[in-house]
Backbone bond lengths (Angstrom), bond angles and torsions (degrees), N, CA, C in turn:
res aa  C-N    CA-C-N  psi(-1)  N-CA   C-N-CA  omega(-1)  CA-C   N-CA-C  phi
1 X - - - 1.459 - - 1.527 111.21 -
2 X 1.218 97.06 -33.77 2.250 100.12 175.08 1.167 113.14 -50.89
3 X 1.764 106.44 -60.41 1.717 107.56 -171.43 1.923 99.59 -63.70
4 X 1.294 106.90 -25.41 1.511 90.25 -166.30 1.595 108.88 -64.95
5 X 1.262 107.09 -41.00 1.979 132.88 -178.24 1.701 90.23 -50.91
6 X 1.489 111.81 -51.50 1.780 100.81 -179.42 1.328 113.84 -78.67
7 X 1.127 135.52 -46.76 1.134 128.88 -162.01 1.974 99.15 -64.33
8 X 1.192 136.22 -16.90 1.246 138.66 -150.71 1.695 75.92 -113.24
9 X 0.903 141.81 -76.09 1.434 139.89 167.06 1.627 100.41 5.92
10 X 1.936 105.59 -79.78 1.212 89.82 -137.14 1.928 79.06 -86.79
11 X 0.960 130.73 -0.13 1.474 118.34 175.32 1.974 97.95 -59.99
12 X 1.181 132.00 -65.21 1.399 130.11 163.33 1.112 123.27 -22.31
13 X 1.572 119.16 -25.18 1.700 119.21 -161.68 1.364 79.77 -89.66
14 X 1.123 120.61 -52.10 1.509 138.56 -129.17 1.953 97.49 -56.58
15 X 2.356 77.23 -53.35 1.728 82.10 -173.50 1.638 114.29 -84.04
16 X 1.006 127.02 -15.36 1.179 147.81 -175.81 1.972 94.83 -60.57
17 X 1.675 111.27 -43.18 1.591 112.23 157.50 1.430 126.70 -77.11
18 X 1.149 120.72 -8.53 1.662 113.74 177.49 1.648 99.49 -148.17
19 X 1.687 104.34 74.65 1.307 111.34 147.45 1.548 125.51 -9.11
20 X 1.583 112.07 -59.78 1.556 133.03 -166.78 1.284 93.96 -132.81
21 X 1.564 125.28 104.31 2.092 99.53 -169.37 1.902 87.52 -89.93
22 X 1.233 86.00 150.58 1.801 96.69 177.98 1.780 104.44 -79.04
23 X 1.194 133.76 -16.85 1.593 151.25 -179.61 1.340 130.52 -175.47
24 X 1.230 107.88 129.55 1.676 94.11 161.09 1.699 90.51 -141.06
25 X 1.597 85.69 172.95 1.659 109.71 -154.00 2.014 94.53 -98.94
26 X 1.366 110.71 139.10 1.545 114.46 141.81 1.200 92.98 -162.40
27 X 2.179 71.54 141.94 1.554 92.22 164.49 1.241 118.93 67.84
28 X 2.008 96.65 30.92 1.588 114.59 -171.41 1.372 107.58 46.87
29 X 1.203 131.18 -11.33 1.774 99.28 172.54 1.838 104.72 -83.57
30 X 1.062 111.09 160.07 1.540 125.76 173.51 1.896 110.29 -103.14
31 X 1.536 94.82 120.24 1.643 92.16 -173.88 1.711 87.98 -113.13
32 X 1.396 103.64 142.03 1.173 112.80 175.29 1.620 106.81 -83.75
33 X 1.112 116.27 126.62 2.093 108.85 165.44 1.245 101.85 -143.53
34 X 1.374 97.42 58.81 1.697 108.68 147.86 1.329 100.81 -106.92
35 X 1.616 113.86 125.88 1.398 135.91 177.57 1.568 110.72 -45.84
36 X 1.430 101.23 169.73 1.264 99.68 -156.62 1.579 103.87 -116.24
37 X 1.778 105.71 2.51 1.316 101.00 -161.28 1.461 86.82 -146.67
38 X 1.523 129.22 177.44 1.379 123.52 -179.29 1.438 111.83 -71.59
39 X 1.558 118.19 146.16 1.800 116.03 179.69 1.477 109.27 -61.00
40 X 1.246 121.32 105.86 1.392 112.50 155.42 1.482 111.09 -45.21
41 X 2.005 71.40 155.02 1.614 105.35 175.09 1.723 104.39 -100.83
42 X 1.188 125.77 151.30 1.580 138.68 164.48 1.661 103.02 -126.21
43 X 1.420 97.77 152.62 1.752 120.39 167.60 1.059 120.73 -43.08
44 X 1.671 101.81 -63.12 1.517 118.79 -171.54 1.796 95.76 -47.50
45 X 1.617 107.14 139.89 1.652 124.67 168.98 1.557 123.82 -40.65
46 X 2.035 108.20 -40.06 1.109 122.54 177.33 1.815 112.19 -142.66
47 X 1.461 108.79 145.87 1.375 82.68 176.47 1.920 84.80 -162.41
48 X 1.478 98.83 166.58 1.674 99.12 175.56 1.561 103.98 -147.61
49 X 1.172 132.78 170.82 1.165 151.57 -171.82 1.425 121.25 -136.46
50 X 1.676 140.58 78.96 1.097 148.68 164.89 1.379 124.13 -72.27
51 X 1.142 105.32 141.27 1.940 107.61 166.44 1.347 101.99 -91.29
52 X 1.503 117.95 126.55 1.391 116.93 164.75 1.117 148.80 -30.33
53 X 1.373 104.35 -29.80 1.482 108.65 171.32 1.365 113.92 -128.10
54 X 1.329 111.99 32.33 1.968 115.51 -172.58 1.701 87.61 -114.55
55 X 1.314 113.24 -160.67 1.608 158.39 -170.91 1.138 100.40 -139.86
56 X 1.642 147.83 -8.47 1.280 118.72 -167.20 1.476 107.67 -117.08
57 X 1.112 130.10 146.38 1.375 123.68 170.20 1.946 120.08 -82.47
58 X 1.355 109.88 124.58 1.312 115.85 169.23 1.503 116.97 -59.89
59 X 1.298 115.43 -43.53 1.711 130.05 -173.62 1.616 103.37 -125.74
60 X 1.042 93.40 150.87 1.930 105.04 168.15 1.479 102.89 -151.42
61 X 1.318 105.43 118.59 2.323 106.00 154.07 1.216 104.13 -139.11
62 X 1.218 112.25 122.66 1.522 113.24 170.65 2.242 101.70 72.38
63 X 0.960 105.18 51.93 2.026 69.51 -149.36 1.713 81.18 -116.71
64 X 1.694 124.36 10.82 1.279 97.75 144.75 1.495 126.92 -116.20
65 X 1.801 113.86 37.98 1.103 118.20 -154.19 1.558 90.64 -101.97
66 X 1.438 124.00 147.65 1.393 113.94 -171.23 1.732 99.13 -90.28
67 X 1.554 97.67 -177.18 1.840 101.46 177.45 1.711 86.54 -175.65
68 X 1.482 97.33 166.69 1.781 102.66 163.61 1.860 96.89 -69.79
69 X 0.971 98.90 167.68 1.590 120.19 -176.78 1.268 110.98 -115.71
70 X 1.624 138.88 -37.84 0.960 133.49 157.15 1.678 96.89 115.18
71 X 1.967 125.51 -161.54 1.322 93.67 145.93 1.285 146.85 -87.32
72 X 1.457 118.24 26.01 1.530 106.23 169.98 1.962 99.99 -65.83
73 X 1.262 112.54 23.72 1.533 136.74 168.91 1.613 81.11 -66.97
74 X 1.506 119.09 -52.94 1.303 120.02 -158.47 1.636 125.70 -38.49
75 X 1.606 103.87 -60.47 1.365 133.89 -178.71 1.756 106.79 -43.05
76 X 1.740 129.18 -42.65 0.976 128.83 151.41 1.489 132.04 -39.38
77 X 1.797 102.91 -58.53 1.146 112.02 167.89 1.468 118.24 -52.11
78 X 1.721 131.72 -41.81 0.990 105.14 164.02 1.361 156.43 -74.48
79 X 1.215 102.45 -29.91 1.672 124.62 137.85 1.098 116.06 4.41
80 X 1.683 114.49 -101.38 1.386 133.37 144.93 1.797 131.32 -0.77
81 X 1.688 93.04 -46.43 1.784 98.72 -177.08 1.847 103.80 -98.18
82 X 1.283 113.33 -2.70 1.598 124.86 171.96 2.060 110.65 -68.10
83 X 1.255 85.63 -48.55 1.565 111.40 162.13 1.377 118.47 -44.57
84 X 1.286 114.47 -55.38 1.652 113.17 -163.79 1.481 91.09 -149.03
85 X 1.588 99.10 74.12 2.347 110.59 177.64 1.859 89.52 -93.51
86 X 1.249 96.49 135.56 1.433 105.88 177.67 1.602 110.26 -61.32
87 X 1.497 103.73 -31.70 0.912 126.93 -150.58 1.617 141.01 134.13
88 X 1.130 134.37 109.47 1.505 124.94 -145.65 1.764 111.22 -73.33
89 X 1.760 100.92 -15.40 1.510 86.91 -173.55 1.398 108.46 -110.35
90 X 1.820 102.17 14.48 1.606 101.90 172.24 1.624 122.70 -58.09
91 X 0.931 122.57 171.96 1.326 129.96 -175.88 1.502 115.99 -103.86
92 X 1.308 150.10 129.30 1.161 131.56 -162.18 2.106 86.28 -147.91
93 X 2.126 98.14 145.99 1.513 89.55 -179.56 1.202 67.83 -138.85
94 X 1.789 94.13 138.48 1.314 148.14 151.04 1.655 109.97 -16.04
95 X 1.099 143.60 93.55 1.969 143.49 172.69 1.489 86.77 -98.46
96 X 1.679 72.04 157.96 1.650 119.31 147.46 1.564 122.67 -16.73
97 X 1.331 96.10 -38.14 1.918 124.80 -157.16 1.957 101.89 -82.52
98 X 1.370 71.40 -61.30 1.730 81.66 174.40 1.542 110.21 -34.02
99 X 1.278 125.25 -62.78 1.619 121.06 -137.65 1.892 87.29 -74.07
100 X 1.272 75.04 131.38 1.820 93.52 158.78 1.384 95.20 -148.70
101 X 1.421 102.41 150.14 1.683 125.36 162.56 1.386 110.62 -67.47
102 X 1.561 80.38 153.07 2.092 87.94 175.40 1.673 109.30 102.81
103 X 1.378 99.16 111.22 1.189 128.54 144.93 1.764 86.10 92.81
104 X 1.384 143.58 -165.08 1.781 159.96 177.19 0.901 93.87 -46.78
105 X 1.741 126.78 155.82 1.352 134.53 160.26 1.596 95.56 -119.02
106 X 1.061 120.50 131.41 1.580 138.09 -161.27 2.199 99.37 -115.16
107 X 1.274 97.27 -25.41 1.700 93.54 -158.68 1.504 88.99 -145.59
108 X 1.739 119.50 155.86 1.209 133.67 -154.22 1.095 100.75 -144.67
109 X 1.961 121.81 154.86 1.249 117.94 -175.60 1.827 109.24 -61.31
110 X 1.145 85.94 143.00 1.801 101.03 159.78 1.818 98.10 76.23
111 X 1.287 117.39 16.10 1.604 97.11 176.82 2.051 89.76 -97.97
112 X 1.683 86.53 173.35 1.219 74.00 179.57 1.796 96.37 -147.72
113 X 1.490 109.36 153.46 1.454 112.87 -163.80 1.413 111.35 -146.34
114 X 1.161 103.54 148.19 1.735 91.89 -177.81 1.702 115.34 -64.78
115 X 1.569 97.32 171.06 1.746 87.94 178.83 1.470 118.48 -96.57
116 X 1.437 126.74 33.79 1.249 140.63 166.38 1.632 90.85 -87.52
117 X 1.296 108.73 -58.51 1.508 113.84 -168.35 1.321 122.23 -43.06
118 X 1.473 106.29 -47.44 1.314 135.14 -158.21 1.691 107.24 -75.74
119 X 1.552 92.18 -41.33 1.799 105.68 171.28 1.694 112.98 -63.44
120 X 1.370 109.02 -30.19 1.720 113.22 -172.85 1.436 90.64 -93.84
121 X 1.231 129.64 -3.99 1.772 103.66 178.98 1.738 112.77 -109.79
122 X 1.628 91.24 -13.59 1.578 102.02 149.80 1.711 130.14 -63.34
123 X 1.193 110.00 -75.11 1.625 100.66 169.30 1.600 128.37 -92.47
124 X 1.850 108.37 8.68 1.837 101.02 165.52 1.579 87.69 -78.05
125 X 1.273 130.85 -60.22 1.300 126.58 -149.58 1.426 123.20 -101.09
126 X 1.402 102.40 -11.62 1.907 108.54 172.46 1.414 114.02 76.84
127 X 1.740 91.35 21.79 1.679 100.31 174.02 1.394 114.08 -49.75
128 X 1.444 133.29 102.32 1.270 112.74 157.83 1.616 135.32 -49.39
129 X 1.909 125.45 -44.50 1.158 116.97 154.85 1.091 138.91 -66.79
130 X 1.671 109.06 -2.70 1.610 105.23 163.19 1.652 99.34 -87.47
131 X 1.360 121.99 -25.45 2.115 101.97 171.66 1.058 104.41 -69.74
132 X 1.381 138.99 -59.67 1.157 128.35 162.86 1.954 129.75 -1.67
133 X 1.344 94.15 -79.32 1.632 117.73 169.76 1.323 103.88 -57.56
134 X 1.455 118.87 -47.44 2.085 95.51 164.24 0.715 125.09 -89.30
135 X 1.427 147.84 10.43 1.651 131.53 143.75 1.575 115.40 -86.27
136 X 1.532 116.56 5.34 1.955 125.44 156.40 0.974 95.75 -64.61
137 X 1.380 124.82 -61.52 1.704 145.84 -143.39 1.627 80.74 -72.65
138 X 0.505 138.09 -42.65 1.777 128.16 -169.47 1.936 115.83 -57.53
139 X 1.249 81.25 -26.11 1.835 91.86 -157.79 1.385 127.03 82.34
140 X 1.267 105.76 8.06 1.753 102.15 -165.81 1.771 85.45 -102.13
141 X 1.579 108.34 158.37 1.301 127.38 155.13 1.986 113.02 -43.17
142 X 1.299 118.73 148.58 1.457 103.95 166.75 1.354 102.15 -74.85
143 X 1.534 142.81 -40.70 1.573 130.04 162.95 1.774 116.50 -36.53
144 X 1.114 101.93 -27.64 1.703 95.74 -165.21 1.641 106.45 -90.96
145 X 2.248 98.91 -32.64 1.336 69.18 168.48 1.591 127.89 -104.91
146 X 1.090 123.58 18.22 1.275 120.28 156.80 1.360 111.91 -82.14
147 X 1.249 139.39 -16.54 1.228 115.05 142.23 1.198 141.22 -20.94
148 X 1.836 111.27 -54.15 0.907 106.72 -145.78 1.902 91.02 -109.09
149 X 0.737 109.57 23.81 1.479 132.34 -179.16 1.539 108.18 -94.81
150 X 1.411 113.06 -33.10 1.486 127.12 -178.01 0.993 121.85 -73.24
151 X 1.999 95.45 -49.29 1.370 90.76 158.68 1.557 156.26 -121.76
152 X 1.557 93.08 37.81 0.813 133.14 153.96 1.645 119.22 -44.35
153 X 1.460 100.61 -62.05 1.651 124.07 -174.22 2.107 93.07 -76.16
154 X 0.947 115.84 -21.10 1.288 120.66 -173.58 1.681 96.12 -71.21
155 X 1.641 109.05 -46.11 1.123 100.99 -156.70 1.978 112.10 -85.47
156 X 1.554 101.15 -12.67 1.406 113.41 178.29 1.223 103.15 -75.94
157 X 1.470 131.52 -18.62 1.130 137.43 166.86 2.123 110.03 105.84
158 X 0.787 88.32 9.41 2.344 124.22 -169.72 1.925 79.74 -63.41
159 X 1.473 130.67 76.92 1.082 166.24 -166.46 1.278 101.39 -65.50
160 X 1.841 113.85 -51.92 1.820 130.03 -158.09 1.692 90.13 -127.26
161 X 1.860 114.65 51.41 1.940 89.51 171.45 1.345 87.11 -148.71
162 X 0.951 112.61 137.81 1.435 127.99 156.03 1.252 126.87 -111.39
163 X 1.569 125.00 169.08 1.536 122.75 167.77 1.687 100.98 -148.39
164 X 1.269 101.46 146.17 1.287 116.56 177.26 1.784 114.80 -136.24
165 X 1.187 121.29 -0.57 1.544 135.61 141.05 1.751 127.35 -164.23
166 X 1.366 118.67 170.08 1.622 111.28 -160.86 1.478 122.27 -81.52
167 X 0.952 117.76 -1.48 1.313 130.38 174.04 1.470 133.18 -72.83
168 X 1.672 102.88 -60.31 1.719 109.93 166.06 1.407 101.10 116.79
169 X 1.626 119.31 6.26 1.357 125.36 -174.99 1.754 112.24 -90.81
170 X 0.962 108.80 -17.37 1.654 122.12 171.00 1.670 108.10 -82.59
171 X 1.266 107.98 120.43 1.619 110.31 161.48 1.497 114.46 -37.96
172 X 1.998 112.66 -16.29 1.456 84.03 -139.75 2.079 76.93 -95.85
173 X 0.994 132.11 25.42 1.372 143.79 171.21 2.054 96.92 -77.83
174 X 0.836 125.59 90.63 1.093 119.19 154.90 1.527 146.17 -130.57
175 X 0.846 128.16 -173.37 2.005 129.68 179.70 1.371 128.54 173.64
176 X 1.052 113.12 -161.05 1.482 104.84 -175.53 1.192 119.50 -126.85
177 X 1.551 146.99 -171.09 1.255 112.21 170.26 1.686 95.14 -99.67
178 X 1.172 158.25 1.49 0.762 145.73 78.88 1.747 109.63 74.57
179 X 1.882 90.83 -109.67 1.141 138.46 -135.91 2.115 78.44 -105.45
180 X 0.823 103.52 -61.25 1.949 107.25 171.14 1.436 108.15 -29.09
181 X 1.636 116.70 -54.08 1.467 139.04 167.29 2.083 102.57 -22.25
182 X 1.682 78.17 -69.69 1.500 92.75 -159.00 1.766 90.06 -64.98
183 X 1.268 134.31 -61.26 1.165 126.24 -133.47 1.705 86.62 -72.46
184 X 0.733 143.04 -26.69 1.388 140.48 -161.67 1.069 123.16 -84.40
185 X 1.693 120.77 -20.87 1.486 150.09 -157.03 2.165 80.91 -97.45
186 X 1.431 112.57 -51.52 1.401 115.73 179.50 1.467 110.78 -55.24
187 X 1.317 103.46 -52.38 1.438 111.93 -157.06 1.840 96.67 -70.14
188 X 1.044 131.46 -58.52 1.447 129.45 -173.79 1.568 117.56 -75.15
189 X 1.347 110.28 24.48 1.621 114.69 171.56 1.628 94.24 -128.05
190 X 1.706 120.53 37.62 1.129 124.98 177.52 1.823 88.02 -131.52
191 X 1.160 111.49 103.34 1.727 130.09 178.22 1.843 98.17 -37.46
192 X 0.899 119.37 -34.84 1.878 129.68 -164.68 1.493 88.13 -67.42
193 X 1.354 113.19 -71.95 1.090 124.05 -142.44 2.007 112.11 -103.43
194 X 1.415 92.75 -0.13 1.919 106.71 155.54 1.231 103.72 -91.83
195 X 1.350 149.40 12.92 1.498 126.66 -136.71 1.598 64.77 -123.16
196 X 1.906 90.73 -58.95 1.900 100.41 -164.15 1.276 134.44 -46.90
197 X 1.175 100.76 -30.78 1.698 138.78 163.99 1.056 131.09 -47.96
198 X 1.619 125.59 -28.51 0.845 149.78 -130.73 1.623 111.68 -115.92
199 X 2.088 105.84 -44.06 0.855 138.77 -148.86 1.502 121.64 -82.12
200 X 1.355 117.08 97.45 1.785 103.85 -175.70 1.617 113.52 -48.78
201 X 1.468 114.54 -27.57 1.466 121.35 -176.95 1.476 109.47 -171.42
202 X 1.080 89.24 174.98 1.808 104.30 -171.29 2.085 117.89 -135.79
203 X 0.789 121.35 122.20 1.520 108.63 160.43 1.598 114.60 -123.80
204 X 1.155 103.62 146.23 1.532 117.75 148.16 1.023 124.18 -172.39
205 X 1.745 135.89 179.85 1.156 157.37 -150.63 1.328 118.16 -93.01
206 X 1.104 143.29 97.52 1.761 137.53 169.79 1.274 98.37 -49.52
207 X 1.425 113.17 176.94 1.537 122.39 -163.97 2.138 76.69 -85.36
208 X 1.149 111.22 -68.52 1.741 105.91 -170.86 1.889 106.25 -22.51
209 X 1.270 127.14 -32.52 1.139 130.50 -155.13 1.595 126.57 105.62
210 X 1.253 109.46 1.24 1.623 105.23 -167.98 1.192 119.55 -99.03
211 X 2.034 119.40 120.14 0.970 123.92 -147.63 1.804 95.43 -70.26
212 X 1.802 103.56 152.04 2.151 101.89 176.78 1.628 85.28 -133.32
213 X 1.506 92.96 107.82 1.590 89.91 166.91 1.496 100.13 -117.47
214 X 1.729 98.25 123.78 1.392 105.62 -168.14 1.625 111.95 -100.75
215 X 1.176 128.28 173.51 1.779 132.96 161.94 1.022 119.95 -146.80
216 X 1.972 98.26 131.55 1.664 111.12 178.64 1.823 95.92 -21.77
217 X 1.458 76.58 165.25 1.579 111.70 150.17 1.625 121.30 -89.40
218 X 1.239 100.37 -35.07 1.294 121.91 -171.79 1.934 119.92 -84.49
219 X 1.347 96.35 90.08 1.551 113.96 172.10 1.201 106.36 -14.37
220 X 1.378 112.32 -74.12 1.356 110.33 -147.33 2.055 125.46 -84.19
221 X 1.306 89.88 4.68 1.046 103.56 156.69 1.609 142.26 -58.14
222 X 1.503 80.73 -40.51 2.008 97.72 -169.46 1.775 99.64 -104.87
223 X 1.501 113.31 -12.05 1.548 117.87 -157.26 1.607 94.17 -147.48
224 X 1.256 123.64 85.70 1.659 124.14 -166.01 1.702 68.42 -99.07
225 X 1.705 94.18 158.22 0.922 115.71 165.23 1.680 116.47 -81.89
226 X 1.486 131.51 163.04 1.163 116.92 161.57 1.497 131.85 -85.08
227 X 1.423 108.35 149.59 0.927 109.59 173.54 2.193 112.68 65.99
228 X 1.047 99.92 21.07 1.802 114.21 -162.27 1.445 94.88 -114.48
229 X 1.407 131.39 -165.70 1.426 141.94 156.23 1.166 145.64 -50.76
230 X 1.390 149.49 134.32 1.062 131.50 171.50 1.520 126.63 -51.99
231 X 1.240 157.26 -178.22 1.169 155.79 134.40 1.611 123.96 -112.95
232 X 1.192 112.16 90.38 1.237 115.60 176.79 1.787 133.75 -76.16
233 X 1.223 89.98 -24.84 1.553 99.44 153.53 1.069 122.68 173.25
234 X 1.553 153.20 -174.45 1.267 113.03 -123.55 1.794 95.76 166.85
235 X 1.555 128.37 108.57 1.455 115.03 148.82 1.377 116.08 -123.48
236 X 1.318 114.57 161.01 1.551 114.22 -161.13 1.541 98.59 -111.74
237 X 1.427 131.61 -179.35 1.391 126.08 141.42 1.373 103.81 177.61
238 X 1.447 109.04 156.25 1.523 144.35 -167.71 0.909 133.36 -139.29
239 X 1.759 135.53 94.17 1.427 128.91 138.43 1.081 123.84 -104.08
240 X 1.376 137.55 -161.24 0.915 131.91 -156.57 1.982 98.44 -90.25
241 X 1.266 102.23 -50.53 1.232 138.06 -173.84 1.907 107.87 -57.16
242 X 1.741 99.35 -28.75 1.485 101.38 -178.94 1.476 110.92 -101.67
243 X 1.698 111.61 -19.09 1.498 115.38 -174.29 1.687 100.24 82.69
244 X 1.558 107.48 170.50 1.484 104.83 174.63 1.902 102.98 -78.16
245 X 1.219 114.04 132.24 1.532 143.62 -172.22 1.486 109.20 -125.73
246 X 1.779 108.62 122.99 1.590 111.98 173.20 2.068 102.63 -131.13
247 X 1.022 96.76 115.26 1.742 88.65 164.86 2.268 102.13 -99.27
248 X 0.944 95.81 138.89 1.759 91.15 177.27 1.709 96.39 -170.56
249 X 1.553 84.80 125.57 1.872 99.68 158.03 1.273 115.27 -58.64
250 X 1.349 123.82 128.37 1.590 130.58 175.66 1.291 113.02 -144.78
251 X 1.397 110.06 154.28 1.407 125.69 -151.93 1.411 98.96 -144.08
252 X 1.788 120.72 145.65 1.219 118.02 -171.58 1.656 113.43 -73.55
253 X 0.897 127.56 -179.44 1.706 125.32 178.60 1.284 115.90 -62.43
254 X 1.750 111.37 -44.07 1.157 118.58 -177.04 1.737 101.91 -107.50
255 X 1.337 104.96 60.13 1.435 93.59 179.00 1.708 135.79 84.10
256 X 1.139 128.93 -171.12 1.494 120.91 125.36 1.730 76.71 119.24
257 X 1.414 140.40 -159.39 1.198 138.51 -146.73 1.604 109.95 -99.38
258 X 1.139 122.39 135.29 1.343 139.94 -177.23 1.436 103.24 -67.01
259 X 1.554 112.36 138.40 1.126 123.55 -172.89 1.735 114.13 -131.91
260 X 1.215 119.15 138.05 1.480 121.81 135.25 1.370 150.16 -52.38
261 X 0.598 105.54 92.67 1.471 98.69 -164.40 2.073 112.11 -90.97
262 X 1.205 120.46 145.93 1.346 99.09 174.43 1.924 105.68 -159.36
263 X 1.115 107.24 123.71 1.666 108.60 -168.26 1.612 98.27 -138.86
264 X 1.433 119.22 119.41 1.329 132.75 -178.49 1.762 107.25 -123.05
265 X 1.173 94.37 139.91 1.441 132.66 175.18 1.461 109.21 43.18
266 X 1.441 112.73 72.59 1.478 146.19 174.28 1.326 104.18 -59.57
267 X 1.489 141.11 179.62 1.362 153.50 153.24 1.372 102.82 -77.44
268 X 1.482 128.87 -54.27 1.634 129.95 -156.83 1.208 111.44 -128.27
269 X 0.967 129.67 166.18 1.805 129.12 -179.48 1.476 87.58 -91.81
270 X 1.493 144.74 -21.07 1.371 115.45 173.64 1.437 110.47 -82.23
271 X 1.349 137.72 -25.60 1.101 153.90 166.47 1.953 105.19 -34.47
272 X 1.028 92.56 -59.05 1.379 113.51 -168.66 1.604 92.32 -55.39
273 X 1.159 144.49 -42.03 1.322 126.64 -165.05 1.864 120.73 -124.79
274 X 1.661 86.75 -2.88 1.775 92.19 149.06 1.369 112.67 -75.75
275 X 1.074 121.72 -36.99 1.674 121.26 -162.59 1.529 93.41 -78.41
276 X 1.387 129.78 -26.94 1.715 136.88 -160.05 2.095 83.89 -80.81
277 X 1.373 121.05 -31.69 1.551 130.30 -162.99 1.484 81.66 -88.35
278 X 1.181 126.59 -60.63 1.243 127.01 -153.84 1.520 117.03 -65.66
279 X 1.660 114.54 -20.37 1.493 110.76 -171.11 2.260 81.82 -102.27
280 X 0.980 109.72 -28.95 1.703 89.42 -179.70 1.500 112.88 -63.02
281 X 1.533 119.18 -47.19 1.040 114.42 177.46 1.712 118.57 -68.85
282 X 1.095 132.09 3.87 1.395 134.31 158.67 1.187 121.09 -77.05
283 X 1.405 107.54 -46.58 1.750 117.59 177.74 1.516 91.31 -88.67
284 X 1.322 151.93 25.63 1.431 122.30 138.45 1.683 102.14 -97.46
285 X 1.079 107.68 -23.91 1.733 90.05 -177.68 1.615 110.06 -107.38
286 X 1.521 111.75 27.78 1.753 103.99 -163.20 2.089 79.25 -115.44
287 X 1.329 129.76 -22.85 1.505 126.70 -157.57 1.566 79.41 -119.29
288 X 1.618 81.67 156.40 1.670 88.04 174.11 1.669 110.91 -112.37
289 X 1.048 114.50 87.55 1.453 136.13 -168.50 1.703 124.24 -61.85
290 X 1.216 110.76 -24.71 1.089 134.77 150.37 1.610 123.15 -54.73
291 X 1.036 98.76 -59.91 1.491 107.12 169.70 1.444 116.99 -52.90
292 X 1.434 105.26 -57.52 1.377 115.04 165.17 1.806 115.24 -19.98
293 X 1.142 81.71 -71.23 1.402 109.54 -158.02 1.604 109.26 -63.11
294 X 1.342 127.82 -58.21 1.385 125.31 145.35 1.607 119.79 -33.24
295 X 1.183 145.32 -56.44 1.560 148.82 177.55 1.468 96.02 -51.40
296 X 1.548 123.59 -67.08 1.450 106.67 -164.31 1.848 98.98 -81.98
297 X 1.161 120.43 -47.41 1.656 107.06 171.40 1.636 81.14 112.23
298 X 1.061 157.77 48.72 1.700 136.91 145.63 1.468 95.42 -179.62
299 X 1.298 93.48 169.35 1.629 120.39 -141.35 1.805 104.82 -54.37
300 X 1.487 90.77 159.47 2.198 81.08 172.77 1.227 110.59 -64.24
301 X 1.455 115.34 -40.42 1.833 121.18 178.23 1.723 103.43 -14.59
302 X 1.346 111.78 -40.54 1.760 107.91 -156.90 1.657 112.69 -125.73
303 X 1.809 107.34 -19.55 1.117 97.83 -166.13 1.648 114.35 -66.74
304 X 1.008 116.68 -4.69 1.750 112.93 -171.78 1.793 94.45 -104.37
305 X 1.124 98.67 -18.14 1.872 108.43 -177.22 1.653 102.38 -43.81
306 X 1.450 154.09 82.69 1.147 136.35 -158.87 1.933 107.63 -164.88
């Protein structure tokens, strides 16, 4: 875990020096990814642009300025409950403990659901009392597990984020887009929690029988735009304090290299995921990707893999 805490260190320094890197080298060849056209500007206050499988950022505004995060707070939280799963076909009932205010209530005292369920009604729907109910389901204290949430982000090397509960409803949940970049790039190379991500909706059965048919948060899942990006997965979040906020992997229509996308504290929740379309489609026609791709000779899947 040390070398991992350093090696993520100096990957942070690295990008933390080349906002936009003008090149980096594999495999001794030198690829240029300095854009080809001027860096767009977006609405959103802060926003960044990652390649899925690199360290370097495509876009930067504002993107080491901190803010609340909202629940894409969530994606941490699940992280964290991947670590210490009771078990997916355990059974878990609804307390006292659970209910917090804020945002849909998806689940009711005393029902009870497995903790597969409970995990998909956390990040399809941004249930706060279903995150709640999976960090009970854990057994850990809520101090212990935001602990370990901290350092968690300690160990991704997430420099400007803190957490102070699992939800994303506390100001004191914050990051950068930055550091959102990275945590998100972690969080969706975890099969659990890309799957969830993924999902325009969800149903199933409580043990009582009562059907929960839930829905993303995430627009663009159920309502792609035409002719626009793919969405491969995707968390949303909202307070007042964070503005509407989307981090989501995206991919061009016809393919071509997987992206990060990350836009914080927007005016509108549709805002939030034109501007997420609007910075992919810049970085497919602002780099010359082609080129790329001929110089090193194999797929994007790996070429930044290094």
């Amino acid at each position: 875990m040390l070398w991992t805490f350093i090696l993520n260190l100096l990957l942070v320094f690295a990008s933390l020096a080349n906002g936009v890197p003008a090149r980096v080298q594999v495999n001794g060849t030198v690829i240029a990814l300095k854009p080809q056209t001027a860096v767009i500007k977006i609405a959103a206050r802060r926003g960044a642009l990652l390649l899925a499988n690199d360290h370097f950022l495509l876009f930067a505004q504002k993107a080491n300025q901190e803010q609340p995060i909202a629940s894409i707070t969530k994606l941490m939280t699940a992280m964290v409950f991947l670590e210490n799963n009771p078990g997916w076909n355990k059974i878990y009932k609804i307390s006292p403990a659970d209910n917090i205010t804020g945002g849909q209530i998806h689940l009711f005292l005393g029902e009870q659901l497995t903790i597969k369920d409970l995990f998909y009604t956390s990040l399809v729907a941004s249930d706060n009392g279903a995150t709640m109910a999976l960090v009970h389901a854990t057994g850990l204290s809520e101090p212990e597990f935001v602990k370990k949430m901290n350092i968690q982000a300690q160990v991704l090397g997430l420099l400007n984020t803190h957490f102070q509960e699992p939800t994303g409803l506390s100001t004191g949940d914050y990051s950068t887009a930055r550091d959102v970049a990275f945590m998100a790039q972690a969080a969706f190379q975890r099969p659990a929690i890309r799957k969830a991500t993924t999902l325009a909706d969800y149903t199933f059965k409580t043990l009582g029988g009562r059907v929960k048919n839930i829905q993303s948060t995430d627009y663009l899942l159920a309502h792609p735009h035409q002719d626009s990006v793919q969405v491969l997965a995707g968390k949303t979040g909202f307070t007042d304090e964070a503005g509407y906020s989307f981090v989501g992997l995206l991919q061009g229509k016809q393919g071509g290299p997987e992206m990060i996308a990350v836009v914080l504290n927007t005016r509108s929740k549709e805002q939030r995921f034109l501007q997420s379309e609007q910075l992919v489609n810049w970085a497919l026609a602002s780099y010359n990707w082609d080129k790329i791709k001929r110089q090193v000779g194999f797929g994007f899947q790996s070429i930044f893999n290094f």
